[in-house]
Structure formats: structure tokens, C-alpha cells
N, C-alpha and C positions, 0 to 999 in steps of 0.2 A: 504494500500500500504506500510506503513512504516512495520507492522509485518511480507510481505512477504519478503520487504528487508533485514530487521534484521533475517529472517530464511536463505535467501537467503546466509547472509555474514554468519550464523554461521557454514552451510553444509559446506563453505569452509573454516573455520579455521577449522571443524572438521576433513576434508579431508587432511587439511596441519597438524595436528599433527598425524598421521594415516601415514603420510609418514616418513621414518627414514631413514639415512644415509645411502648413497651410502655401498656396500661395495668394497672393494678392486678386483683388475682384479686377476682372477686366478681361479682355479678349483672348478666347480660350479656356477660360476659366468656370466649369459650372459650380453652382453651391446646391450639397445632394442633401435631405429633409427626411429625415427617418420618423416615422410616424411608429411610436412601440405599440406593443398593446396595452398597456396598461393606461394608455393616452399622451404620454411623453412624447417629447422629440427631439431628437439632436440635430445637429445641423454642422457643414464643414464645408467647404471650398477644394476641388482640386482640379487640376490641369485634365482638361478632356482626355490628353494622350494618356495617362494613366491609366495602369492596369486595374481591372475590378479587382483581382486580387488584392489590392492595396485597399478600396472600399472596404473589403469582409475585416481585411487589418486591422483599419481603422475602430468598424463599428465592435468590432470581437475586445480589442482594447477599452472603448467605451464603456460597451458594455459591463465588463469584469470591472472596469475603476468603481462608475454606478452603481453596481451591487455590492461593492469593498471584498471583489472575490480573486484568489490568488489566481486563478485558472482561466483559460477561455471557457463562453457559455457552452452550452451544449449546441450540437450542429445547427445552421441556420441555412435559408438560402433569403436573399434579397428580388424582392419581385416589385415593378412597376406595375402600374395600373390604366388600362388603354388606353390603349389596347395593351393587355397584364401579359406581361414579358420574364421572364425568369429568367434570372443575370446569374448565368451558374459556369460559365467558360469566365472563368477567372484572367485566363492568359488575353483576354480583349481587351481591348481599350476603354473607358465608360465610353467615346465617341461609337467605336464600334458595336458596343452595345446596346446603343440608342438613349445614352442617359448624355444627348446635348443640350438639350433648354437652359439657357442662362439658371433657372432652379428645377432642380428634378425631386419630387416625392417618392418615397418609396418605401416598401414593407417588408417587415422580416415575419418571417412562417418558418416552421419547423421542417430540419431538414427532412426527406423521405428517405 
């Protein structure tokens, strides 16, 4: 139990260095609106070219700080809403994924 914790905390320091500085609002730039379920919402800034993978980074870090939990949560997938798109090719760009609108909303559901 303690080595799956200590993999557990180290998937998430790895995840928190893996995410890098906001960057600044402006061309190229969308800001992604995570809608939780409990009615929450985060909000963050990143460069279109970026990977979703870097998304799930992001929110998987938020998440775990928001709960004051050592671990990433349990598996997610991130899906837009229409036309409801399932961003689960991490290796795409948000552009490639279709998360361009200067502000993208989007929802976390449990992974399948």
C-alpha cells in the first residue's frame, strides 16, 4: 500500500511539473471553463497548440490541490458540449480538438 501511494503522489508531482505557466490572453490563446459537478468551476488560459494532455495535467493537479488530496483523482475524460465531443486523444492539440473559441466550457465525467 505505501508503494502504490508513493507512485500515486509521484504521477502527481509529475503531472504538476508537466504543467507550465498560464500564458497571457490574446491571439492564440483560449481560456478552457471546467464546469465540476458539484457546481464549481475552474478556469485557465492556454496556447491553442497545446496538447490536451496538458488540459487533463492541469485539471488532474487542480483537482487533487481542491480536494487537499496527495494523488491524482480517479480517471476522468473531459467532454465539450455541441455538438458533445470527447477530448480523449491527449497527443492533439486543444486546436485540433476543436477547443478554439477564445472561451471553451467543458465537463469532466467519469472515465469508462
Amino acid at each position: 500500500a505505501a508503494v502504490a501511494a508513493a507512485s500515486a503522489a509521484g504521477a502527481l508531482e509529475a503531472a504538476r511539473a508537466r504543467v507550465v505557466a498560464q500564458p497571457d490572453a490574446g491571439e492564440g490563446v483560449i481560456t478552457v471553463a471546467v464546469r465540476l459537478a458539484e457546481g464549481g468551476r475552474l478556469m485557465r488560459r492556454f496556447a491553442s497548440a497545446q496538447f490536451v494532455g496538458t488540459l487533463y495535467d492541469w485539471l488532474g493537479v487542480a483537482l487533487a490541490d481542491q480536494l487537499g488530496q496527495s494523488a491524482l483523482p480517479a480517471a476522468f475524460t473531459i467532454v465539450s458540449q455541441q455538438p458533445r465531443t470527447v477530448h480523449g486523444d491527449r497527443s492533439k492539440s486543444l486546436a485540433e480538438s476543436g477547443l478554439t473559441d477564445r472561451q471553451s466550457l467543458v465537463f469532466i465525467e467519469p472515465a469508462e
